[in-house]
DSSP file (Angstrom, degrees, kcal/mol; ACC not computed):
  #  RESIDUE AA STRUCTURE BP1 BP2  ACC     N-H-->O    O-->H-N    N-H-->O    O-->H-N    TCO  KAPPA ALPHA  PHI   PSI    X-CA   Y-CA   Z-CA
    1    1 A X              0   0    0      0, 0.0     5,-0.0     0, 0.0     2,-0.0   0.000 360.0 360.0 360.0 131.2  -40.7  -27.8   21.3
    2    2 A X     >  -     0   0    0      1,-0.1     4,-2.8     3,-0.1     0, 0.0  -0.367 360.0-108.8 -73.5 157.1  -41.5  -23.9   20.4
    3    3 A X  H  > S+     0   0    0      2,-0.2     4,-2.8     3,-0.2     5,-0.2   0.864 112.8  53.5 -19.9 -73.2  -38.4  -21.7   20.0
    4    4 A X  H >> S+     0   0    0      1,-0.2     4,-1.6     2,-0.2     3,-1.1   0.952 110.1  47.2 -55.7 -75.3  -38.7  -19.7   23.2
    5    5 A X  H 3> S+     0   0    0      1,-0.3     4,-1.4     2,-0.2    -1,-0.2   0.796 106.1  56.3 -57.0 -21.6  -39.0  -22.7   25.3
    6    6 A X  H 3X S+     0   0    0     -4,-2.8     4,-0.5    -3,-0.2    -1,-0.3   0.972 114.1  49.1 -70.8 -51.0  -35.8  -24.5   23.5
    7    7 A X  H XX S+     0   0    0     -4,-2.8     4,-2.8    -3,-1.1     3,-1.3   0.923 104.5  51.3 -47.7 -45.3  -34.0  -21.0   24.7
    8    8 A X  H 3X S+     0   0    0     -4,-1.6     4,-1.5     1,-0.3    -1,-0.2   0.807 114.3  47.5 -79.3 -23.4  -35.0  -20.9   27.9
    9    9 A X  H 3< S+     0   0    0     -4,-1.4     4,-0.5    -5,-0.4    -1,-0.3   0.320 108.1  48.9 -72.9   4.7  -33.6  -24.7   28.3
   10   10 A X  H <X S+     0   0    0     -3,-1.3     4,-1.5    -4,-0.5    -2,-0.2   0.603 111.2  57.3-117.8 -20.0  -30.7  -24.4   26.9
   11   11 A X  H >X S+     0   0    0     -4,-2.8     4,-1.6    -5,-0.3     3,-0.7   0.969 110.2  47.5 -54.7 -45.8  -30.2  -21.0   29.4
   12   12 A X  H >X S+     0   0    0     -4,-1.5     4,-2.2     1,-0.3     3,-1.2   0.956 108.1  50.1 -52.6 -57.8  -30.8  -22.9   32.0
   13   13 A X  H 3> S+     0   0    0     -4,-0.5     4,-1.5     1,-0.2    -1,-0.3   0.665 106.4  62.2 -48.6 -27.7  -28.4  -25.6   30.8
   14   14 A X  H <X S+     0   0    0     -4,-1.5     4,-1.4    -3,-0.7     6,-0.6   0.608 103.0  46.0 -72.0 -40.2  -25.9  -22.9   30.4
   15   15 A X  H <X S+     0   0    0     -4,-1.6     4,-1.5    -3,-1.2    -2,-0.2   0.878 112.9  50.2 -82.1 -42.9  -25.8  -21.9   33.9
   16   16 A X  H  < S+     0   0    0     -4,-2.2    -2,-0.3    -5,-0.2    -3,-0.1   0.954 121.0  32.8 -59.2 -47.2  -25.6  -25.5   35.1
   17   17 A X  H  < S+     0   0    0     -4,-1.5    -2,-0.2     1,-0.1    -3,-0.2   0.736 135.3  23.8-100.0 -16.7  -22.7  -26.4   32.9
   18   18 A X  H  < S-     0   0    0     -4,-1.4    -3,-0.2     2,-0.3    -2,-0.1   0.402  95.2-133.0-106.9 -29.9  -20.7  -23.0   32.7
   19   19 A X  S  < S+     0   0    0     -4,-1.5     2,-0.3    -5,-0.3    -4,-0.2   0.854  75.2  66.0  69.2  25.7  -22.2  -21.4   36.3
   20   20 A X  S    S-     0   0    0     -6,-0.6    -2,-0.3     1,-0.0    -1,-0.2  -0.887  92.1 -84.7-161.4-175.8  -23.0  -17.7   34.8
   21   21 A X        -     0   0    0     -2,-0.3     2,-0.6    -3,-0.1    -1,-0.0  -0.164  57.9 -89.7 -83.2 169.9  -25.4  -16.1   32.4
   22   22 A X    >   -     0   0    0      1,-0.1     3,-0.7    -2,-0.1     6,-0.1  -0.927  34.7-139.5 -81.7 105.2  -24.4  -16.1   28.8
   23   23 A X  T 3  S+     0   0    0     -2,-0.6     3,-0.2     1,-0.3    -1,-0.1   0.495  97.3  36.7   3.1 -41.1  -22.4  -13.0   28.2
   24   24 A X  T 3> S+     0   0    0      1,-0.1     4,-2.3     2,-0.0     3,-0.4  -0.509  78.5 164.6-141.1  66.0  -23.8  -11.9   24.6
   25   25 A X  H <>  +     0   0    0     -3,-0.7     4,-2.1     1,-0.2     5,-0.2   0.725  69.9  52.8 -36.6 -42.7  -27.8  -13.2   25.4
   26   26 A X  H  4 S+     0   0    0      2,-0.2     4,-0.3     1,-0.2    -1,-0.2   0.801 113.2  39.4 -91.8 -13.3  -29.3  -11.5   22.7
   27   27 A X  H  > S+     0   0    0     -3,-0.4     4,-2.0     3,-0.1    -2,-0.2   0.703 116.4  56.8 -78.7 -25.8  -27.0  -12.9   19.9
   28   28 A X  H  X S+     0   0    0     -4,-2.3     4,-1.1     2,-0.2     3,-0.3   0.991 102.5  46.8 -58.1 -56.3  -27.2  -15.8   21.6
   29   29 A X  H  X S+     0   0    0     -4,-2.1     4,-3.9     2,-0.3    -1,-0.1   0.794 108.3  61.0 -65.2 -27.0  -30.8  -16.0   21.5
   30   30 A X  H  > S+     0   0    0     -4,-0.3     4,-0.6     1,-0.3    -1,-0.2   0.995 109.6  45.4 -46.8 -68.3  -30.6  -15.0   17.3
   31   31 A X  H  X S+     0   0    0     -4,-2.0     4,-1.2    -3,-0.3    -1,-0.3   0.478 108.5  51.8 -78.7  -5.6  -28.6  -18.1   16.8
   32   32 A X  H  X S+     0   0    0     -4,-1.1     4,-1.9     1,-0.1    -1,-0.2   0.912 108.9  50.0 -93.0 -27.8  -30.5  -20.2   18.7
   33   33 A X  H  < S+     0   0    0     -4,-3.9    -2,-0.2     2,-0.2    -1,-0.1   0.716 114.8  43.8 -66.3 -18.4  -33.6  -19.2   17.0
   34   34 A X  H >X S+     0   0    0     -4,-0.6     4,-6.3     1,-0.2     3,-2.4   0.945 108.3  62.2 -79.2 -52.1  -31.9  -19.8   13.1
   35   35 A X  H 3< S+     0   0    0     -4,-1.2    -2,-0.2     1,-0.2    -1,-0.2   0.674 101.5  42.5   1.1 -68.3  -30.7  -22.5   14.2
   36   36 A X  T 3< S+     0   0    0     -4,-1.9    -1,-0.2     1,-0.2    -2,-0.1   0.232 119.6  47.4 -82.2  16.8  -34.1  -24.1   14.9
   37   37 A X  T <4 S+     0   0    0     -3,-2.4    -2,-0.2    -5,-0.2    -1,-0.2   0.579  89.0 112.1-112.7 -41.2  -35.3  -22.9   11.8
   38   38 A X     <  -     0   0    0     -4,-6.3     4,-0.0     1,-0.2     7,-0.0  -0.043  60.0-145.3 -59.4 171.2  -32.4  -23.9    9.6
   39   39 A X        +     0   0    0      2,-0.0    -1,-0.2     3,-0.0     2,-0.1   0.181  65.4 108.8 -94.8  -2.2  -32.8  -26.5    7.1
   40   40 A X  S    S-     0   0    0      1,-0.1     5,-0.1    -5,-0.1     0, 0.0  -0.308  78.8 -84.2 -80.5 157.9  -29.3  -27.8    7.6
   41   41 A X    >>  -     0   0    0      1,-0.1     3,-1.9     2,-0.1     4,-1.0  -0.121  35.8-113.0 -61.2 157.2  -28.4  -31.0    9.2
   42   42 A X  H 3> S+     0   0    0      1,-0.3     4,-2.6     2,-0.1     5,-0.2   0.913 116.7  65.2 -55.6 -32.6  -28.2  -31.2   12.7
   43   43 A X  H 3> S+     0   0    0      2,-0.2     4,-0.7     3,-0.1    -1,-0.3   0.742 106.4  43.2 -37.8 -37.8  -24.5  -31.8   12.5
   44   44 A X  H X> S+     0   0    0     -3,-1.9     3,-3.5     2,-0.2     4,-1.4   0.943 113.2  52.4 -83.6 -73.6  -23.8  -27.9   10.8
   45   45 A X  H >X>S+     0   0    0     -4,-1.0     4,-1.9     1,-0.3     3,-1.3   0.907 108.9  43.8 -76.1 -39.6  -25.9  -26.5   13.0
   46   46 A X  H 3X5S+     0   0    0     -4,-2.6     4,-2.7    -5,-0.3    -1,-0.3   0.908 118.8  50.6 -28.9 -42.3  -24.2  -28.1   16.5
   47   47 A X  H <X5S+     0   0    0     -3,-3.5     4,-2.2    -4,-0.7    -1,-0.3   0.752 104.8  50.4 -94.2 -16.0  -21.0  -27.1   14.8
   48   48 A X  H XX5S+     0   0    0     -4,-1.4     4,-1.2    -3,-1.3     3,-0.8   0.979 120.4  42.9 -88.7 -42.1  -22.2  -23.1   14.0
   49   49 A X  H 3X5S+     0   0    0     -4,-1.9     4,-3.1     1,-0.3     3,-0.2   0.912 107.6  60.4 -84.6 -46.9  -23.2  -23.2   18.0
   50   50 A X  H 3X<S+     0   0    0     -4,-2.7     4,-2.4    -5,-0.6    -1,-0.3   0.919 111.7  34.1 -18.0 -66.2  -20.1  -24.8   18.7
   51   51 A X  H <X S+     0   0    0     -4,-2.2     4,-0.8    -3,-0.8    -2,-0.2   0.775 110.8  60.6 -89.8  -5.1  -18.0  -22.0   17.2
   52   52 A X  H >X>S+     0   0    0     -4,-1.2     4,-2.8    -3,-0.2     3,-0.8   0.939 110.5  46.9 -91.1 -57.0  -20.2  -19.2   18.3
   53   53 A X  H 3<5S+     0   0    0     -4,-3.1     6,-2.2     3,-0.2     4,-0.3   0.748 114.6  41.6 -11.2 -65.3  -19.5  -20.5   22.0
   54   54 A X  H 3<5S+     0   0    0     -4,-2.4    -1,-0.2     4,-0.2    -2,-0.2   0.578 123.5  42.1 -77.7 -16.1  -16.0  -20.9   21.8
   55   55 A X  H <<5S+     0   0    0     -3,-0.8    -2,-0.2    -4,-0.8    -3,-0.2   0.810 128.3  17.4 -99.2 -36.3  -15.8  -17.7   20.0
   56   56 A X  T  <5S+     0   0    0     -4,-2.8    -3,-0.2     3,-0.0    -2,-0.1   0.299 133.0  43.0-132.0  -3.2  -18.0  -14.9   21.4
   57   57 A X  S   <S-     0   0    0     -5,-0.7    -3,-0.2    -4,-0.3    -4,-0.2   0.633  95.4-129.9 -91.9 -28.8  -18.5  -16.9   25.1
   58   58 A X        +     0   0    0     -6,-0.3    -4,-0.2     1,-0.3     2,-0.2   0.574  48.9 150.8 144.0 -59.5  -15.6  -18.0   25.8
   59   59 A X        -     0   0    0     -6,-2.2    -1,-0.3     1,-0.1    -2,-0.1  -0.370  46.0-107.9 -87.6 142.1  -16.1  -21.5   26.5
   60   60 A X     >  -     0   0    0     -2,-0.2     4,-1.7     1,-0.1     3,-0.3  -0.290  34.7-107.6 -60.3 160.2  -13.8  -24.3   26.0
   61   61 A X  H  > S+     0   0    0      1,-0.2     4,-3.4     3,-0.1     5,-0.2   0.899 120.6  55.0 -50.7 -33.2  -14.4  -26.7   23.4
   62   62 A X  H  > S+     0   0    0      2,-0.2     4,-1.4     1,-0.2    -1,-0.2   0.919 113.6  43.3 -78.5 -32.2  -15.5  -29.6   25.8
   63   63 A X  H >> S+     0   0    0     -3,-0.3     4,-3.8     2,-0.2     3,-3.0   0.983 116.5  50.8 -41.4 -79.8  -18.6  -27.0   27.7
   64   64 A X  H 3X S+     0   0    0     -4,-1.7     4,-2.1     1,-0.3     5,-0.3   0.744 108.0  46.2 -49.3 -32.0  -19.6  -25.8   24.2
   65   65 A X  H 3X S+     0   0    0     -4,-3.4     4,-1.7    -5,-0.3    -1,-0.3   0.844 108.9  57.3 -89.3  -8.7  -20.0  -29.0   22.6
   66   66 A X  H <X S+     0   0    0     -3,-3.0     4,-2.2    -4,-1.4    -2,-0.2   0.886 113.0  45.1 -58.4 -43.6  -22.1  -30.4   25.7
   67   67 A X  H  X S+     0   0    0     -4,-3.8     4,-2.1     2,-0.2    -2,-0.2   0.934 106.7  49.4 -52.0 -40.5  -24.2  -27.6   25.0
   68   68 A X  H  X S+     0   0    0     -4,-2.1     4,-3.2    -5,-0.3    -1,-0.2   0.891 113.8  55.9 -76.0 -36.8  -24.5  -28.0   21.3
   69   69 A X  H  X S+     0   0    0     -4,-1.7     4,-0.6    -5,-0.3    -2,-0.2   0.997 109.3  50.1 -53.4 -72.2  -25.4  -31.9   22.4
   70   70 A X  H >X S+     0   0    0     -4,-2.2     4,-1.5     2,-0.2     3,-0.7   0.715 108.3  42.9 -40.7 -44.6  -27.9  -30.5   24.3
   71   71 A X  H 3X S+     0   0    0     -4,-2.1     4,-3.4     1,-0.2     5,-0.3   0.946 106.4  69.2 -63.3 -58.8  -29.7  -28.2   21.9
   72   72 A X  H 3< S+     0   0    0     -4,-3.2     4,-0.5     2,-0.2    -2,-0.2   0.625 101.4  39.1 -29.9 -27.8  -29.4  -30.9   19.6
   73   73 A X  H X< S+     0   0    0     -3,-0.7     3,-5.7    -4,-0.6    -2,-0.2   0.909 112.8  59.1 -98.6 -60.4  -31.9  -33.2   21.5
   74   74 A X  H 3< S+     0   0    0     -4,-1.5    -2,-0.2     1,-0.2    -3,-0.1   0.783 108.0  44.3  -9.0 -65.8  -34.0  -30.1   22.2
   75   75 A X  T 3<        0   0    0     -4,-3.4    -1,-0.2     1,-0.2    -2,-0.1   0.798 360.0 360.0 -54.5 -24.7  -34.3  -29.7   18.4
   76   76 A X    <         0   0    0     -3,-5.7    -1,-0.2    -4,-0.5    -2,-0.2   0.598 360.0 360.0 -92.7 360.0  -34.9  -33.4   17.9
């Protein structure tokens, strides 16, 4: 799946499971794109979206790691 379209699914998911916009979109959008580049296992990168979530969104752990679940199939 290209990049942009993994973002724009996981925005969407973001509004379904949280019920607003992401707050810091364009950093968001940064990490989602190293992310799908990095060469680390999926496990790191779940866990770097994970803390970027909880840290600069916001979100409680149990949101952010349905999300990170979610990108995760995207990537796979």
């Amino acid at each position: 799946m290209p990049r942009k379209d993994i973002y724009a699914e996981f925005e969407k998911k973001y509004r379904e499971v949280v019920g607003k916009e992401p707050d810091n979109k364009d950093d968001l959008r940064m990490l989602l794109i190293s992310i799908a580049r990095a060469e680390s296992t999926i496990e790191t990168r779940k866990k770097e979206l994970v803390n970027f979530l909880t840290t600069y969104e916001g979100l409680d752990a149990e949101k952010a790691t349905e999300l990170a679940e979610y990108v995760a199939k995207l990537l796979s």
